[in-house]
RODOZA-123269 format. One record per residue (C-alpha): x, y, z; residue in one letter; residue number from 0. Coordinates in pm, 1 decimal, decimal comma, m for minus. Example, Ala and Ser with C-alpha at 12.3 -4.5 7.8 and 13.67 -1.06 7.14 Angstrom:
residues 2
FILUM;c1;c2;c3;code;pos
FILUM;1230,0;m450,0;780,0;a;0
FILUM;1367,0;m106,0;714,0;s;1
END
This chain:
residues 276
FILUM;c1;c2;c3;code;pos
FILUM;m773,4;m1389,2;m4173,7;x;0
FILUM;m756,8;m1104,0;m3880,6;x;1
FILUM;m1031,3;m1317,4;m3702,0;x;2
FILUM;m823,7;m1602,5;m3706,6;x;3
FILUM;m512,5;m1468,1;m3616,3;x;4
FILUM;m644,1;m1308,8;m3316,2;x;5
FILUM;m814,1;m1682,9;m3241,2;x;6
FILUM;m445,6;m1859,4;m3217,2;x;7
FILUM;m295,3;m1590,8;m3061,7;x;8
FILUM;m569,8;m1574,9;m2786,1;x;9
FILUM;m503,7;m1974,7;m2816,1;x;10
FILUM;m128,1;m1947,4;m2768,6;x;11
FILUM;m139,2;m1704,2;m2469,3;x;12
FILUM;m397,4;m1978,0;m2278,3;x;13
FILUM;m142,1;m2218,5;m2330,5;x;14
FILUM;79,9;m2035,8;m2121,1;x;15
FILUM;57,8;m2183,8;m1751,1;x;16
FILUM;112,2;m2033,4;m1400,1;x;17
FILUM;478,1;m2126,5;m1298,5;x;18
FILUM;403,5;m2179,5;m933,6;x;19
FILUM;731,8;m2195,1;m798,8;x;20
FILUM;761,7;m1857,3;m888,7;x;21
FILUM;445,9;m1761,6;m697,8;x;22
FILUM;559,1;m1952,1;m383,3;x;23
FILUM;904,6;m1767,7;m441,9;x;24
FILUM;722,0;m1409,0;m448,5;x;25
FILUM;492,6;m1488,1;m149,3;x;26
FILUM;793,9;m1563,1;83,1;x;27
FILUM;975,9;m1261,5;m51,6;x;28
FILUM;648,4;m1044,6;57,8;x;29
FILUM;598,3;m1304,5;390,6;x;30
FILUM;968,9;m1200,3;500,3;x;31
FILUM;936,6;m867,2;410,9;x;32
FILUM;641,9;m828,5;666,5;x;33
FILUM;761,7;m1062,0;905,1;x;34
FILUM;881,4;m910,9;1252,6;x;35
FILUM;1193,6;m778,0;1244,9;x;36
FILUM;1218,5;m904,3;866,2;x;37
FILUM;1343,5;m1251,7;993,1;x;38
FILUM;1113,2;m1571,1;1002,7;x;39
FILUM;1161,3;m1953,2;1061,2;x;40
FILUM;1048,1;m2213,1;731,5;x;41
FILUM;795,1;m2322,1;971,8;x;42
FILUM;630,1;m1960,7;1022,5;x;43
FILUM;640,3;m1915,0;596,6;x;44
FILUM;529,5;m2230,0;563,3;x;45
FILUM;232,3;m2132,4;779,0;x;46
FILUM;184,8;m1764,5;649,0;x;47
FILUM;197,1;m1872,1;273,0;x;48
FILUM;5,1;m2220,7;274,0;x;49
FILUM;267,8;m2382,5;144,7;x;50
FILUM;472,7;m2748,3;284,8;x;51
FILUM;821,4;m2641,3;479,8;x;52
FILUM;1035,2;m2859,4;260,3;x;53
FILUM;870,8;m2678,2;m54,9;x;54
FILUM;961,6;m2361,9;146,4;x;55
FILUM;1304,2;m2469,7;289,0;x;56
FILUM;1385,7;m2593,8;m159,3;x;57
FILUM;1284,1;m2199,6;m263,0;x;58
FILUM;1433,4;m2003,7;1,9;x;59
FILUM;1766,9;m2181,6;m56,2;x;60
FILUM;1780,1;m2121,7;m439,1;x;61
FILUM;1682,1;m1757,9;m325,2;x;62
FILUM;1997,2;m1746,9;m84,0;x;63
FILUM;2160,1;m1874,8;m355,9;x;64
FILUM;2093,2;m1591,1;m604,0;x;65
FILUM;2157,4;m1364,0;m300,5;x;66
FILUM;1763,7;m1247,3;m211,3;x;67
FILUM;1791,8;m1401,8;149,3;x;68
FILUM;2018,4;m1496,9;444,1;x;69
FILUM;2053,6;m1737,1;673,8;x;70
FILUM;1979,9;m1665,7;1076,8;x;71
FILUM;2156,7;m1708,6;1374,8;x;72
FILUM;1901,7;m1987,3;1464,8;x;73
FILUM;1814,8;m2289,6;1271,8;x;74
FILUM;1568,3;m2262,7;985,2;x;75
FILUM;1589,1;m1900,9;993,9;x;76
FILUM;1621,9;m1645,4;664,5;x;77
FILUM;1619,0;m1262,2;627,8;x;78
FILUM;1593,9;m1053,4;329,2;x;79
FILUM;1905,0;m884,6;197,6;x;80
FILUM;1976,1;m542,6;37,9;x;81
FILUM;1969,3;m740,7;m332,9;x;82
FILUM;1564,5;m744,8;m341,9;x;83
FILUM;1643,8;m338,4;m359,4;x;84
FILUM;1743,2;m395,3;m704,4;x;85
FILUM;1392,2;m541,8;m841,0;x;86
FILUM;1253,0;m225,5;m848,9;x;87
FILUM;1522,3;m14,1;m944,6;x;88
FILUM;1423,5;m0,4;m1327,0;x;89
FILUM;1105,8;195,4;m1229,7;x;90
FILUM;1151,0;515,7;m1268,8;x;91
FILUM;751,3;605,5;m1180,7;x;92
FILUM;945,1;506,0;m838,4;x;93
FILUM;1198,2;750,1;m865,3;x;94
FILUM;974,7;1082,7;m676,7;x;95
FILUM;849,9;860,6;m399,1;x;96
FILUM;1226,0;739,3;m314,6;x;97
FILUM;1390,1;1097,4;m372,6;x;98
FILUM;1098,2;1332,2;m303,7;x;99
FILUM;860,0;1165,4;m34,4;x;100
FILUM;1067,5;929,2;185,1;x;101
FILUM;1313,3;1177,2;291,6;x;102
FILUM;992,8;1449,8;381,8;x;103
FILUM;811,5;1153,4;547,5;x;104
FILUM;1112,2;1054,2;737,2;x;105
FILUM;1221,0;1417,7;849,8;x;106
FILUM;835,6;1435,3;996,4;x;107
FILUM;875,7;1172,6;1194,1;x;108
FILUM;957,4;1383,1;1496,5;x;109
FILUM;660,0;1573,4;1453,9;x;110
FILUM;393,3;1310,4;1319,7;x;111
FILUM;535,4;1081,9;1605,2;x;112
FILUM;302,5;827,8;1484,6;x;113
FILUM;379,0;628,1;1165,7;x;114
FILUM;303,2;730,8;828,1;x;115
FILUM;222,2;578,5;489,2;x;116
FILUM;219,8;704,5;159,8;x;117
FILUM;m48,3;553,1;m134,2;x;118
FILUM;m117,4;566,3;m517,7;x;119
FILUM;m376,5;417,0;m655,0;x;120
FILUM;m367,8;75,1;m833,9;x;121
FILUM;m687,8;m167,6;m985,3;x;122
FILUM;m944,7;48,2;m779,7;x;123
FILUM;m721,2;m18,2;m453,4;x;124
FILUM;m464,4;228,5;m274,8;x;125
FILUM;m105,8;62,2;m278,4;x;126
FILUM;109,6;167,8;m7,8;x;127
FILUM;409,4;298,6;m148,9;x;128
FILUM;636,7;430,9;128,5;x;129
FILUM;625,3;393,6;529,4;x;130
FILUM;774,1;538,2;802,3;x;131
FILUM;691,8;238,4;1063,1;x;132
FILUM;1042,5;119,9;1013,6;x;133
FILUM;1111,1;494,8;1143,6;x;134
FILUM;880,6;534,7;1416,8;x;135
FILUM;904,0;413,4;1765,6;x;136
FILUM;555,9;423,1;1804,1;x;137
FILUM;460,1;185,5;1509,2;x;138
FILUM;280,2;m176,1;1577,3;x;139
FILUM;330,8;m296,8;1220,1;x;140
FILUM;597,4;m406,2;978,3;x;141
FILUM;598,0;m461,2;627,7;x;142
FILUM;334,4;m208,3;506,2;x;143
FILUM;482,8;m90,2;101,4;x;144
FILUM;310,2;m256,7;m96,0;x;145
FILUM;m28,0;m347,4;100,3;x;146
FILUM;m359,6;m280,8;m74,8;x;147
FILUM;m564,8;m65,4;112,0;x;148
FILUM;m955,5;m34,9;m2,4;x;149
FILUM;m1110,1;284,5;m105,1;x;150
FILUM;m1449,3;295,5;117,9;x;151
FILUM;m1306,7;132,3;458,7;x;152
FILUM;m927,0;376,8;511,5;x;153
FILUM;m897,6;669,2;555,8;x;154
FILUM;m651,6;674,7;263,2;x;155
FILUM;m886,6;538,5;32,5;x;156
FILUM;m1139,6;781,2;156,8;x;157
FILUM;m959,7;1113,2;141,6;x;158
FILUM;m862,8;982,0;m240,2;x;159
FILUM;m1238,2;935,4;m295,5;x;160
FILUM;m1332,8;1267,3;m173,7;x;161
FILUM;m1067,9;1436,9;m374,4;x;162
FILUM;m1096,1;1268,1;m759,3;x;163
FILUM;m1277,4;1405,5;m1034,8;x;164
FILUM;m1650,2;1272,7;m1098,6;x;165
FILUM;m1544,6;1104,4;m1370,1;x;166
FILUM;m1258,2;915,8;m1233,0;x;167
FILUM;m1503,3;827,2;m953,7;x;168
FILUM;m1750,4;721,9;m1153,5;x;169
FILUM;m1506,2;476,5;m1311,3;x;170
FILUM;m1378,1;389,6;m1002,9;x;171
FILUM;m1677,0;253,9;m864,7;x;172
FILUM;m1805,5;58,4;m1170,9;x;173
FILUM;m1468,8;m106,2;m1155,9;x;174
FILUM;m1542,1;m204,7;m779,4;x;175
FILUM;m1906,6;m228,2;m861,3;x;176
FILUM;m1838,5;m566,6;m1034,0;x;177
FILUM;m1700,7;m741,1;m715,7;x;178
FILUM;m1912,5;m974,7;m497,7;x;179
FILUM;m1783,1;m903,0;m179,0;x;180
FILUM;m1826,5;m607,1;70,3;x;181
FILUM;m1587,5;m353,5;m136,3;x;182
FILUM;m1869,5;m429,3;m444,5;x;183
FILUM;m2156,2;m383,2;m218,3;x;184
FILUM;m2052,6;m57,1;m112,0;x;185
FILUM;m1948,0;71,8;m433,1;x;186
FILUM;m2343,7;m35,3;m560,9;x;187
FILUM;m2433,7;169,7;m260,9;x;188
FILUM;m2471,2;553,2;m458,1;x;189
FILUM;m2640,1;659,1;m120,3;x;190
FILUM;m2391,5;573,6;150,0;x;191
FILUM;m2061,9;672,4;m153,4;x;192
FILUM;m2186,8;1042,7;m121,2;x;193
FILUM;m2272,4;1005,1;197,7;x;194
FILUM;m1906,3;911,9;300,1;x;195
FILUM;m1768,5;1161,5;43,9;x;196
FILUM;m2018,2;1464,4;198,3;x;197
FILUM;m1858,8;1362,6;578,5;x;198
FILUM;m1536,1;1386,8;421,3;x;199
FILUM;m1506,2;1690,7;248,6;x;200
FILUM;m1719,2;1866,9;547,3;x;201
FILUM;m1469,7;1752,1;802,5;x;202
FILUM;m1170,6;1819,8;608,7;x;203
FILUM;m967,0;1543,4;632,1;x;204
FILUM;m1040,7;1149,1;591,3;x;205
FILUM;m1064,9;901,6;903,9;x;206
FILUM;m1096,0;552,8;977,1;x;207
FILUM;m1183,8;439,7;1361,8;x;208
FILUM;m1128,2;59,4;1331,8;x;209
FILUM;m1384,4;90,2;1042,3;x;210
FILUM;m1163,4;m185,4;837,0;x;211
FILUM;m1256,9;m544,6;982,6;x;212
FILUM;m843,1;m683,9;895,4;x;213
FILUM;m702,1;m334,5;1127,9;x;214
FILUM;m1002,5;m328,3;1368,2;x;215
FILUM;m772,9;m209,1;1634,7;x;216
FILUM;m645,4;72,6;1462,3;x;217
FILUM;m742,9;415,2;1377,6;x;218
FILUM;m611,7;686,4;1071,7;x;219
FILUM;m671,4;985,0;897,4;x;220
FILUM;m540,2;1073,2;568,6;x;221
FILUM;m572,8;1371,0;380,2;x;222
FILUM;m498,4;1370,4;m19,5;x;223
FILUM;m191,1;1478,0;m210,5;x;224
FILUM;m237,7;1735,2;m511,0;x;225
FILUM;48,1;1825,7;m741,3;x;226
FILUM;m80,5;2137,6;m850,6;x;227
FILUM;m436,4;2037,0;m1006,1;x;228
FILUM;m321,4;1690,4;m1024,1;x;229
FILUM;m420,2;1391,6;m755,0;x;230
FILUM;m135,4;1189,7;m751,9;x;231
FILUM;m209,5;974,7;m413,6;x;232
FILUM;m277,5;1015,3;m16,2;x;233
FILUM;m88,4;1007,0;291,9;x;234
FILUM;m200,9;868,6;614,7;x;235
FILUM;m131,8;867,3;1027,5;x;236
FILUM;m194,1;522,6;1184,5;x;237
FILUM;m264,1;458,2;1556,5;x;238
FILUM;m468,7;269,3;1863,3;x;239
FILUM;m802,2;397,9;1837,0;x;240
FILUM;m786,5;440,2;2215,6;x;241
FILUM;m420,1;666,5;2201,8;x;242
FILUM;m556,6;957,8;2055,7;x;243
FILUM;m869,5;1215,5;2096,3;x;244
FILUM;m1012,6;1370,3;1813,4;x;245
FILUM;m928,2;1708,1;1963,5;x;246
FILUM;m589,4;1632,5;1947,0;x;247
FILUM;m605,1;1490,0;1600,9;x;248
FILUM;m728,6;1778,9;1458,8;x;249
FILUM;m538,5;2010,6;1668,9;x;250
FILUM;m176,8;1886,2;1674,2;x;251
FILUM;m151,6;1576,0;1375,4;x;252
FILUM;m376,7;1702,8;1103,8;x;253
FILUM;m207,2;2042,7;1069,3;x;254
FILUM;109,7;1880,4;1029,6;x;255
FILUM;1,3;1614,4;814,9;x;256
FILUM;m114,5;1814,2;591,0;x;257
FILUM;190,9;2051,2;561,9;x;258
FILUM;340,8;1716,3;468,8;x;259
FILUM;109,2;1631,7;195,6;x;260
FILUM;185,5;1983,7;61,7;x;261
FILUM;526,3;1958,6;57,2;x;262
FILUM;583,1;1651,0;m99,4;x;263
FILUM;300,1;1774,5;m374,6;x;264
FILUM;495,8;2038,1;m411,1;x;265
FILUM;861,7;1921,0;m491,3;x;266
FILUM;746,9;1604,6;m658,9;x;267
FILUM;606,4;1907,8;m949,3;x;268
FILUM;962,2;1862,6;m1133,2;x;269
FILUM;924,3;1441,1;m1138,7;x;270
FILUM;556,7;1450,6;m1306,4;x;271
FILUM;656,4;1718,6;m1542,5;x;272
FILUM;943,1;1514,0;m1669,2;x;273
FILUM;697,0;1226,8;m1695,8;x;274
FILUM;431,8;1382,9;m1867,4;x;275
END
């Protein structure tokens, strides 16, 4: 009877289809959101997400509707508003990075001068959870919560990988292991893993030079953030892999990066122990 329970149940949920309107909806949210200046035509969505400007035009006007979006000063153009704030405000596993992190990454900014991200990790990826490119002058990029960033080729992922437990590695890289693209090759690659992790942990600190194909321009480091014992995610510095020497990386930005990483491991001890 169990057995075929479980069979129209499983049943039931395949019945359940994809509502793609929604999906078109979510992509323009995340289109706008990374869009220069956070403003974009229907013509540039309609580009960006694949899907026909009318269709576009339709789903950005029930979203200005429901208050998500604006019009522009020009024709055909939206902006986000302060109301797609308030999808994320029943998270509390938000609540450190919003009252602990982004007010330590912003007060860096000064210092860092370049711009900053913060990650966590998520389905074997690092998930960029705060940014200070909205902050910095120097930033070339908009839009960055939220972007997956992949263990083996940032310098995020990287100091992460260097800095978990073997056995959340190991688990790690099975879960990768299954992929058929580059990120699967490399995480069937035992050899070049320990390899990377070795470099890592010898040098101190995680970098990137243009190492991932999509940011080929740009360079990082990272370095992980511990809360006490406890890996909880990674911060990174992004810029031209031509504006800064390695000398200077390690002699003026790493030092202070790493104070940040500290800090914010440090008062976000009172969030986590709530949690747990």
């Amino acid at each position: 009877m169990a057995s075929s329970s479980h069979s129209l149940k499983a049943a039931a949920d395949s019945d359940y289809k994809e509502v793609r309107s929604l999906s078109r909806g979510l992509a323009l949210l995340q289109a706008l959101n990374r869009a220069p200046g956070g403003i974009a035509t229907t013509t540039a969505l309609a580009e960006v997400c694949g899907v026909h400007r009318t269709t576009v035009k339709r789903i950005l006007e029930t979203l200005r509707a429901e208050g998500f979006v604006r019009r522009g000063e020009k024709e055909g153009q939206y902006y986000l508003t302060f109301v797609v704030r308030s999808l994320s405000e029943g998270f509390v596993d938000d609540d450190w990075v919003e009252k602990v992190a982004l007010p330590l990454m912003r007060a860096a900014v000064p210092d860092l001068m370049w711009p900053c991200d913060l990650g966590t990790l998520e389905g074997g990826f690092m998930v960029v959870r705060e940014s200070t490119h909205r902050f910095s002058m120097l930033s070339q990029h908009r839009g960055k919560i939220g972007e997956k960033l992949p263990l083996f080729f940032t310098a995020m992922g990287r100091a992460y990988l260097a800095a978990c437990t073997v056995s959340e590695r190991k688990g790690l890289l099975t879960l990768l292991g299954q992929r058929s693209d580059s990120i699967g090759a490399m995480a069937r690659d035992s050899a070049g893993i320990e390899q990377l992790i070795a470099e890592t942990r010898t040098r101190g600190y995680a970098v990137n030079d243009g190492d991932w194909d999509r940011e080929a321009p740009f360079a990082a480091i990272a370095v992980p953030v511990m809360c006490g014992r406890r890996l909880v995610g990674g911060v990174n510095l992004i810029f031209p892999k031509t504006a800064v020497q390695t000398a200077e990386i390690e002699q003026r930005y790493l030092p202070r990066l790493k104070r940040l990483a500290q800090r914010i491991g440090k008062d976000m001890q009172p969030w986590l122990s709530n949690a747990d």
